[in-house]
C-alpha positions in Angstrom: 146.1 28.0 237.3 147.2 25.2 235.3 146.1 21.8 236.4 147.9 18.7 236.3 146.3 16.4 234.4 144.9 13.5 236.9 145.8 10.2 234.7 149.2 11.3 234.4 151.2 7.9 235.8 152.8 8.4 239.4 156.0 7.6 238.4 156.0 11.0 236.0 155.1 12.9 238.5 157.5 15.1 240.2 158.1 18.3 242.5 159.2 20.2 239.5 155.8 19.4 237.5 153.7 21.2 241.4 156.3 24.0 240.9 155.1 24.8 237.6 151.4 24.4 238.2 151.5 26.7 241.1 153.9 29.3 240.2 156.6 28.4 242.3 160.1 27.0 242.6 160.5 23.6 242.9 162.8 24.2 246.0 160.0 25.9 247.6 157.6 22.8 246.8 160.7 20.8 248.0 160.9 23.0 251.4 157.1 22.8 251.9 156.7 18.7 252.0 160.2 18.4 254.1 159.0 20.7 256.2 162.7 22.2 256.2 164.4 25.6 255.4 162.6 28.7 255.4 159.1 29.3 253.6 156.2 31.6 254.5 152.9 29.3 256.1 150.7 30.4 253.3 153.0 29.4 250.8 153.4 26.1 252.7 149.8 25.2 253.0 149.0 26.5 249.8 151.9 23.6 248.0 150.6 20.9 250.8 147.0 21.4 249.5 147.6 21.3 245.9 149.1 17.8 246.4 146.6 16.4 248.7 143.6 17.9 246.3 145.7 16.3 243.1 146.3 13.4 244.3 149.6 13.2 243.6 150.9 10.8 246.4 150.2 9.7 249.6 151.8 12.4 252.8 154.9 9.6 253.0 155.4 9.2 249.1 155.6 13.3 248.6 158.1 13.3 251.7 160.2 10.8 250.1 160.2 13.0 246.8 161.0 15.8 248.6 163.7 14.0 249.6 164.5 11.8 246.8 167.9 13.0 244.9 169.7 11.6 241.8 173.5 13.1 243.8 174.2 14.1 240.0 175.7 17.6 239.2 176.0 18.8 235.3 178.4 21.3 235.0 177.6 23.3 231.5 181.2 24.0 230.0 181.3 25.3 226.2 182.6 23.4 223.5 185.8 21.2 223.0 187.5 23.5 220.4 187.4 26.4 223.1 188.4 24.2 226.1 191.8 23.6 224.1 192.8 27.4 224.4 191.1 28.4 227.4 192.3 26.3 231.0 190.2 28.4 233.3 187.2 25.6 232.5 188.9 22.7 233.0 190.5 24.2 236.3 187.1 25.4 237.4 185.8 22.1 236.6 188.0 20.2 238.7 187.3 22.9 241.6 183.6 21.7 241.1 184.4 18.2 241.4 185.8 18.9 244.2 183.1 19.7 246.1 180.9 17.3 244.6 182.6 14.4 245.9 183.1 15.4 249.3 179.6 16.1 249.3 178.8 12.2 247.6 177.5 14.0 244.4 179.0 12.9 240.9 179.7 15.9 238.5 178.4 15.2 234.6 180.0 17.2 232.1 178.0 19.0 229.0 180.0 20.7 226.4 177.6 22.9 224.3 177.7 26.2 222.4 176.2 29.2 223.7 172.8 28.3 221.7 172.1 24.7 221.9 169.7 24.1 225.0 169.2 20.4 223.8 171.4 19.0 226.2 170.6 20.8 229.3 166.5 19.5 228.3 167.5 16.1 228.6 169.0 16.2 231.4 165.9 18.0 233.2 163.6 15.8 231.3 165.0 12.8 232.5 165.7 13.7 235.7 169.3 12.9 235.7 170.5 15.5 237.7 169.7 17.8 241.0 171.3 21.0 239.7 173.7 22.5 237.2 176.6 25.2 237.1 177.0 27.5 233.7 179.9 28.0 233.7 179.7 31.0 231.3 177.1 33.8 231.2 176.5 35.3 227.6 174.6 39.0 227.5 171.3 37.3 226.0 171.2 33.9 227.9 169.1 31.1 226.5 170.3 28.7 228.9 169.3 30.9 231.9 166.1 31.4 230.4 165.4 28.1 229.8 166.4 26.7 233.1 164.3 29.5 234.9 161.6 27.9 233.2 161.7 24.6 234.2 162.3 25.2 238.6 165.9 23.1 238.1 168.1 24.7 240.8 171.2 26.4 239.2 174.2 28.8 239.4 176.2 30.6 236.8 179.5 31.9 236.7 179.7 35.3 235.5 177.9 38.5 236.0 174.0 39.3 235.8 172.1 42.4 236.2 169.1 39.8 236.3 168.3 40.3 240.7 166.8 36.5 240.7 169.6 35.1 239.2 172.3 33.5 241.5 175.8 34.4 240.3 179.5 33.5 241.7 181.8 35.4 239.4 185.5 37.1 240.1 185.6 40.8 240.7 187.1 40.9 237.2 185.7 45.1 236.7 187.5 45.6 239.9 191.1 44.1 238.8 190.8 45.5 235.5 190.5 48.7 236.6 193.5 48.7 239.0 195.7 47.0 236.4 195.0 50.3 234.1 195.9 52.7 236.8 198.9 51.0 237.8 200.3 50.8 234.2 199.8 54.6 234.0 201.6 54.8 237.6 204.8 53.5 236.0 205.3 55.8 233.4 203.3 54.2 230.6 201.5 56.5 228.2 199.0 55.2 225.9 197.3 51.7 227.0 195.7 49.7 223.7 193.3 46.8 224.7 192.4 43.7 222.8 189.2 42.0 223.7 187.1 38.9 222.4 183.4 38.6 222.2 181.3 41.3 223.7 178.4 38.8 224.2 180.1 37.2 227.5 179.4 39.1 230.1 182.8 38.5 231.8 184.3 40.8 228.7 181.8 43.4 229.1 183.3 43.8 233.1 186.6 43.6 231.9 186.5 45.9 229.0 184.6 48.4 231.4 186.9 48.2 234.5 189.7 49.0 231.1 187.6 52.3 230.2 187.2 53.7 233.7 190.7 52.9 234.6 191.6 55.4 231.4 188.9 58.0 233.2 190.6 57.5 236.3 194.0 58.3 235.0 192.1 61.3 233.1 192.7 59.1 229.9 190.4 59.5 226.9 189.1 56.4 225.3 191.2 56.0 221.5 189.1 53.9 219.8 191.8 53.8 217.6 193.6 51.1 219.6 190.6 49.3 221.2 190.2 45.5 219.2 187.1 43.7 220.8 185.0 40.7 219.4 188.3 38.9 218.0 187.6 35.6 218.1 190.5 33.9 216.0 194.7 34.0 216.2 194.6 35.6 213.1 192.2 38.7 214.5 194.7 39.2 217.1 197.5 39.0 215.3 196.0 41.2 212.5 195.1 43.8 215.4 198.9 43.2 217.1 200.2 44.6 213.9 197.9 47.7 213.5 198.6 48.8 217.2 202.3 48.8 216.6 201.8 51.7 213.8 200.4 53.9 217.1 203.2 54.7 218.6 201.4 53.0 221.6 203.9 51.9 224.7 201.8 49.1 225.9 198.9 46.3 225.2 196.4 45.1 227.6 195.0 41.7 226.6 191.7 40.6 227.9 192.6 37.3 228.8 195.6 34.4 228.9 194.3 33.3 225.1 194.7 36.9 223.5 197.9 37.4 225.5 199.8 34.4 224.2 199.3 35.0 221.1 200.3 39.0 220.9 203.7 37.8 222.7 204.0 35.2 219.8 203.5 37.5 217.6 205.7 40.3 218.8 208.4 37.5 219.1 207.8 36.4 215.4 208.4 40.6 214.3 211.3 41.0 216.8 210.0 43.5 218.9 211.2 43.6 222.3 209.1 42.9 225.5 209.0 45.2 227.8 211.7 46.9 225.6 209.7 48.3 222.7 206.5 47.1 223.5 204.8 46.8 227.2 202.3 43.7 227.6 199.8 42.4 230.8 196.8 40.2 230.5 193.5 40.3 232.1 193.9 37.0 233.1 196.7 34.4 234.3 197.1 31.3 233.6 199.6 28.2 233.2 200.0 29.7 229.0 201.8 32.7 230.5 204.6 30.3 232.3 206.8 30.0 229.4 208.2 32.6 228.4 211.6 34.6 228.4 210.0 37.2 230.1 207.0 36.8 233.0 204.0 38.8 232.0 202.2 41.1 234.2 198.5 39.9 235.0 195.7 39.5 237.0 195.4 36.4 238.6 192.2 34.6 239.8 191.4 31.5 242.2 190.0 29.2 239.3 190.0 26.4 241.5 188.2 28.3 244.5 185.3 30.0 241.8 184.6 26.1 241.2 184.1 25.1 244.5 182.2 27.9 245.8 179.8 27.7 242.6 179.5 24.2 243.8 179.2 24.5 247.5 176.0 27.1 246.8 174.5 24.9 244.3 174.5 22.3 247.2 172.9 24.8 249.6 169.9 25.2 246.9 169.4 21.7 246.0 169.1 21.3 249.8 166.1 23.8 250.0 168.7 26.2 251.7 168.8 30.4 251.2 171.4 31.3 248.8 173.5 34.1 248.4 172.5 35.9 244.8 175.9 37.5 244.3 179.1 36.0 245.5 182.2 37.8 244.4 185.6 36.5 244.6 189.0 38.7 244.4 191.8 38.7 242.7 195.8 39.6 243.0 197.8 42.3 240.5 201.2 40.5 239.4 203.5 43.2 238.2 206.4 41.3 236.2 209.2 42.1 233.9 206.4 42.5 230.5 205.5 46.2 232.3 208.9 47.1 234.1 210.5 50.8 232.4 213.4 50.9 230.5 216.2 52.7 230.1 
């Protein structure tokens, strides 16, 4: 067991600094002084008797850390050039916020690349705030790593095979693959898809819930007309024009991003939607409003994923049980971009 070193001054010591000598979570050393929320007797006595044999504060001081919040929420979102093209963060965000204030907590934003953990350490460091929300999960996390590391309550948005990890995502496998079999229900023949990065984890669900709706509908894959890790208007475009060669009757975009710019795109060549060309997205959002046609999509609470990542971030900063996987619906527009033709 790692020991705390004795001269260490008071004022640097905190419940996160017992979590990690004991091999704990700093809610659990949080539960065991306030005496509050569920926690095995052993595990209590074993926290109580660490602090009392340390040092570390009088009985009232360590109740009073236990207690002791900043009301500070950081909310991880990724970097300004993304936020530009993609609303769901900002409306997820606000979502957040709303929680957060009803609950007397401020919400601090971090914009950061999938990489960069620099931010998120100095906000733990410095104690700045109670908890954070990720507010997207890649396949190879660095900031869930890191943060598991440090006893810093969180929740992430997305999906996670990881069981200790405490997730509030969308069921977007689940709408995916009910878009794909309705499109075959209405007399389309060959679905392409056009996907971005396959290191999000919310990709990898919705380009999975697009192959087993092709199994379902006794489809074979055709890699042919499958586009994933495009990452720039210019890939999609690029990929727009190839799938048009196929003789394929309609494109499935991942999400709102991808789907604006195919219609663009189509407009720009003249092709007719749902004419000569069948579209629907993944994802709704306000960048699918304005057009001459209204595009067939899922469509997700972004507002409600917010507050629910916020209300259970609440719960755990509180030294309350949380859920590990919440899992929101979702609604299947059908609009003119998928209706037949004569």
């Amino acid at each position: 067991m790692d020991i705390i070193e004795k001269d260490q001054s008071k004022e640097n010591i905190t419940i996160h600094d017992v979590a990690r000598a004991l091999g704990v979570s700093a809610s659990t050393v949080s539960r065991a002084i306030s005496g509050k929320g569920r926690i095995g007797e052993e595990t209590r006595q074993r926290v109580l008797q660490y602090i009392d044999e340390n040092s570390f504060y009088p009985n009232a001081s360590a109740r009073s850390l236990a207690k002791s919040k900043t009301y500070n929420i950081a909310i991880i979102m990724p970097e300004v050039k993304d936020l530009v093209d993609m609303p769901f963060f900002h409306t997820c965000m606000h979502g957040a916020e709303e929680v957060a204030q009803v609950n007397d907590y401020d919400l601090l934003i971090v914009t950061t690349d999938g990489t960069n953990i620099k931010p998120l350490e100095r906000m733990v460091n410095n104690q700045k705030v109670d908890g954070m929300i990720l507010t997207r999960l890649y396949r190879n996390d660095v900031f869930v790593d890191y943060l598991k590391t440090t006893g810093m309550p969180f929740v992430a948005i997305g999906n996670s095979d990881d069981p200790e990890l405490v997730t509030v995502d969308h069921d977007n496998y689940g709408g995916c693959r009910e878009l794909v079999g309705l499109l075959f229900s209405k007399g389309i023949k060959k679905v392409a898809y056009l996907g971005g990065g396959m290191e999000q984890t919310v990709n990898i669900k919705r380009y999975e819930g697009y192959c087993n709706g092709l199994k379902d509908a006794g489809k074979m894959i055709d890699n042919s007309i499958v586009y994933t890790d495009l990452t720039s208007k210019l890939q999609v475009s690029k990929a727009a024009g190839e799938i048009l060669k196929t003789g394929t009757d309609c494109i499935l975009c991942q999400d709102d991003y991808i789907c604006d710019e195919v219609v663009h795109y189509l407009a720009e060549k003249g092709v007719e939607i749902p004419k000569q060309m069948k579209v629907a997205s993944c994802h709704h959002s306000k960048l699918l409003d304005n057009y001459p046609v209204t595009i067939t999509s899922l469509k997700f609470d972004t507002m409600d994923i917010g507050r629910k990542a916020c209300q259970v971030l609440l719960s755990m900063i509180n030294g309350e049980e949380a859920e590990k996987r919440t899992l929101l619906g979702y609604e299947v527009n059908l609009k003119e971009s998928t209706q037949r033709t004569r």
